[in-house]
N, C-alpha and C positions, 0 to 999 in steps of 0.2 A: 594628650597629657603625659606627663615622663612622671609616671609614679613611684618613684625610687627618688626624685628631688621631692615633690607632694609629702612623702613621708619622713625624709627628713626635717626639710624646713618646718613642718608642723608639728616635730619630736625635739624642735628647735637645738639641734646638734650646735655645739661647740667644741673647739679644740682650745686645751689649757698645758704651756709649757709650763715645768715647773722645775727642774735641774739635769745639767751633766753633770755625770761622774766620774773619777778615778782612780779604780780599786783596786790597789797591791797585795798579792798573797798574804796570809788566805784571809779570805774574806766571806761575808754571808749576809743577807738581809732578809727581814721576812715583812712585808708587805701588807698589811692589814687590810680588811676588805671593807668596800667605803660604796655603799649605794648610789646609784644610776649613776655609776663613773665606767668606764672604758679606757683602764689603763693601757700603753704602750711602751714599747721598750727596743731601744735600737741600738745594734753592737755596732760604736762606731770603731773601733781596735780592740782587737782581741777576741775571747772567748767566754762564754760563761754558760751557767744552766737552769732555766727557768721551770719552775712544777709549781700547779695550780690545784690547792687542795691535796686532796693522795693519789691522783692523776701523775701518769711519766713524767719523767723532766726531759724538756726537750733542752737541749743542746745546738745553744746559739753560737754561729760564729762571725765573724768579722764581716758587716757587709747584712746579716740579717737582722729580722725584726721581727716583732710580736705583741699579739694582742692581746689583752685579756679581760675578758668582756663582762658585765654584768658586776661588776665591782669585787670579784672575789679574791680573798686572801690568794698570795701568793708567795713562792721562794726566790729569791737569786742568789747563785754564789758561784765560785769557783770549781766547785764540785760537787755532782750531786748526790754524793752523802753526807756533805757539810751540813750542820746544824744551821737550821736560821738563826739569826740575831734580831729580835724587833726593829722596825725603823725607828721609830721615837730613841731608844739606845745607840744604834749607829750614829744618828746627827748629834745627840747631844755628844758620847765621846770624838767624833770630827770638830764638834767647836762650829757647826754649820750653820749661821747665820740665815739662810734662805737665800744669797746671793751667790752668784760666781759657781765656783763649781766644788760638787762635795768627794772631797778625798776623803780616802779609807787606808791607815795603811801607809808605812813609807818605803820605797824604792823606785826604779827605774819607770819614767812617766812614759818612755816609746814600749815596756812590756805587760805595763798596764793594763786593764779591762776599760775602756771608756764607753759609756752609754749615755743616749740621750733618753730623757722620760720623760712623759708627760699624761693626760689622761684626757679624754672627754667627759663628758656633761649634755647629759640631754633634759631638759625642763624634770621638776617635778612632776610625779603622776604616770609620766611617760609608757606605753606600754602597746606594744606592737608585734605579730608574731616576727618583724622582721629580729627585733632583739631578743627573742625566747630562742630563734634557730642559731644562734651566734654558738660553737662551741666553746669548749671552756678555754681554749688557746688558740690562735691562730697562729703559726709557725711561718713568715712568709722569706724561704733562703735567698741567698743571692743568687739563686741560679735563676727563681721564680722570677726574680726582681728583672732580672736582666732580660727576661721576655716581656715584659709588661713594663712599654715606656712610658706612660705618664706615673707611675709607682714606682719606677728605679729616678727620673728625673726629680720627683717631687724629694725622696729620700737624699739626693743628692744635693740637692737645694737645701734641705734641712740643716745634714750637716755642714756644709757652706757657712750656717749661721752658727752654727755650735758657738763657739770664743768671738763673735761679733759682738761689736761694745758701740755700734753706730744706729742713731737713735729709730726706733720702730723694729729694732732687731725681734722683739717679743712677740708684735704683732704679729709681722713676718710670719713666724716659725707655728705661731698660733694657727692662721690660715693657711699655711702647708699644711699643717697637719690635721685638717678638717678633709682637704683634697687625700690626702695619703690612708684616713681611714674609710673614704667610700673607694678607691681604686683598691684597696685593701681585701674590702669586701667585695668588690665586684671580680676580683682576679682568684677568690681562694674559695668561691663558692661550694665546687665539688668537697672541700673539706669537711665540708657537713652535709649532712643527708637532707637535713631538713628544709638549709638555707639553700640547696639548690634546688629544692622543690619551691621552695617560694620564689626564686628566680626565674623558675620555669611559669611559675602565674603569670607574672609581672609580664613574663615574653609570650605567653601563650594569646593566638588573634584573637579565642570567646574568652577563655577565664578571666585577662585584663580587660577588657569591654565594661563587663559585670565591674569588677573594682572600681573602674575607673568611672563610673554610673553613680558609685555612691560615693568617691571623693568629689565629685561632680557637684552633686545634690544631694548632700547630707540629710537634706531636713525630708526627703521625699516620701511616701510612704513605705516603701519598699517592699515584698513580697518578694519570697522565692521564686515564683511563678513571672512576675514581672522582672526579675534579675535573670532567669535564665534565658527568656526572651530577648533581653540586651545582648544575651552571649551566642542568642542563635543555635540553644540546645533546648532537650525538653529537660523537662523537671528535673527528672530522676538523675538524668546523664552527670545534669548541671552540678546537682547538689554533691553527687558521689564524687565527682573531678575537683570542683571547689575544697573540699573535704581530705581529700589525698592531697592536692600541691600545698595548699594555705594552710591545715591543720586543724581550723575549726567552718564550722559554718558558715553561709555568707551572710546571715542575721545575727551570728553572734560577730561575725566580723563587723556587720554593722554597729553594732551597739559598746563595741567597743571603739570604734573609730569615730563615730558620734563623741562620746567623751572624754576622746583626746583634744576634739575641735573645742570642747566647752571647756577642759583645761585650760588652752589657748586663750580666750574669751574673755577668762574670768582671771588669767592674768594681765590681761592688759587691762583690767578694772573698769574699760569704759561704757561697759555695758549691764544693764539690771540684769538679775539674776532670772527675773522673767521672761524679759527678749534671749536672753543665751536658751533657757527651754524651748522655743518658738525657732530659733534660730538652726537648731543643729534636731529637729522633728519631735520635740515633748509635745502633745497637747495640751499637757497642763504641767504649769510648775513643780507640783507633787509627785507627778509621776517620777520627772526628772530629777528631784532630788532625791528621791528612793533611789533609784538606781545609781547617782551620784556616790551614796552613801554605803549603798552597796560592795561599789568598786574602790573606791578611796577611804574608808573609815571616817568621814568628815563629812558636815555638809557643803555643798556652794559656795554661802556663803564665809564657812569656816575660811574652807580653803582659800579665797579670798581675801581676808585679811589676813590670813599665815603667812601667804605669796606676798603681799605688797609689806609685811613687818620685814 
């Protein structure tokens, strides 16, 4: 099983373009923070400076890109002691309709800053420690780019589309940039401490075993004792190595990967709220909506007609 596809597809990843830019001295934006989104940002000319919260400003240039995960406010501008300016402010003084591309700012369009942006979307609910290890930016330069070819070609194919007007250009650029943020994160792991310890699960020959036992068979009863067995460790070894690469337990890993799958379920509507209990290991309905409610503030069924309104 390739549990790095397993866990996206079932955190149902999307990539959403949504503008270029063309920003002439000086210039600022400030970013607002927008839940279970993953915005991105690519210097296609020029320079500029990106800071997340009261976090450095990293200092993007021509050719790089970056991530910024978990939906947090963010800055850009030309400098980074430039004040932000709200985005809602920037578009409306541009006159920015949502089409074409948003100028800022009049002068020379070849000494311009141009960037492409856009963000992912992963399902409501979503929550995995693959996205808790994300730090708050991911910085990826053109030097990185330039040793990691499916990440400098995907990037380059991007921009290819920037000023494309030929029809499924959107699409296009949509589905690069779903390939560009898992080569993204598979090329900048050591950037976080965390996310390369969960990398190192995912490649480890017993801790992945275990994982891949309960994306396997969800509904199974699972035990420590019997998870460490799959891993071909004893107990103690198990739990203590589970615990350092993944972050948390392999039963609380369970029980939360459990109600990601009923997230899933109960968005697709086509299943009673009973069978999704049975389905992903409740013995009884109750159990599972307690702990449903536990982790999402809603019940089952709420969250079921929230998702399909």
């Amino acid at each position: 099983m390739d549990l790095l596809s397993d866990i996206l597809d079932s955190l149902s990843l999307q990539g959403q373009f949504y503008f270029n830019t063309c920003f002439n001295r000086p210039w600022s934006v400030g970013v607002p923070s927008y839940a279970a989104a993953i915005r991105f940002h690519y210097v296609v000319q020029g320079e500029c400076f990106i800071r997340a919260g009261e976090g450095e400003a990293h200092h993007m240039r021509q050719g790089d890109f970056a991530l910024i995960p978990a939906g947090a406010a963010h800055a850009i501008s030309d400098s980074a002691e430039r004040r932000p300016v709200g985005l809602e402010t920037v578009l409306q003084d541009a006159g920015y309709s949502g089409s074409g591309t948003l100028v800022v700012g009049k002068g020379n369009a070849n000494t311009a800053t141009r960037l492409m942006c856009g963000h992912f979307t992963f399902a409501e609910g979503s929550n995995h420690p693959l996205l808790r290890a994300l730090p708050p930016v991911i910085h990826v330069s053109a030097g990185l780019r330039r040793s990691t070819y499916w990440l400098d070609e995907t990037l380059r194919l991007m921009a290819g589309q920037m000023d494309g007007t030929a029809p499924g250009t959107s699409a296009v650029v949509r589905r690069l940039s779903e390939i560009m943020f898992i080569e993204t994160v598979r090329s900048t792991a050591a950037q976080s401490p965390e996310l390369a310890r969960l990398f190192e699960a995912l490649g480890d020959p017993k801790i992945s075993r275990a994982i891949e036992a309960m994306h396997r068979d969800v509904a199974s009863q699972w035990t420590v004792e019997a998870l460490a067995s799959e891993a071909a460790m004893s107990r103690s070894r198990f739990a203590a190595r589970f615990q350092e690469l993944v972050g948390c337990g392999p039963l609380t890993y369970l029980a939360e990967w459990r109600l990601q799958k009923a997230c899933a379920l109960l968005r697709e509507g086509k299943v009673p709220v009973q069978e999704v209990a049975a389905r992903i290991g409740y013995q009884s309905p109750a159990a599972f909506t307690r702990a449903f409610a536990n982790m999402f503030g809603e019940s089952p069924t709420s969250f079921r007609t929230r998702s399909a309104a």
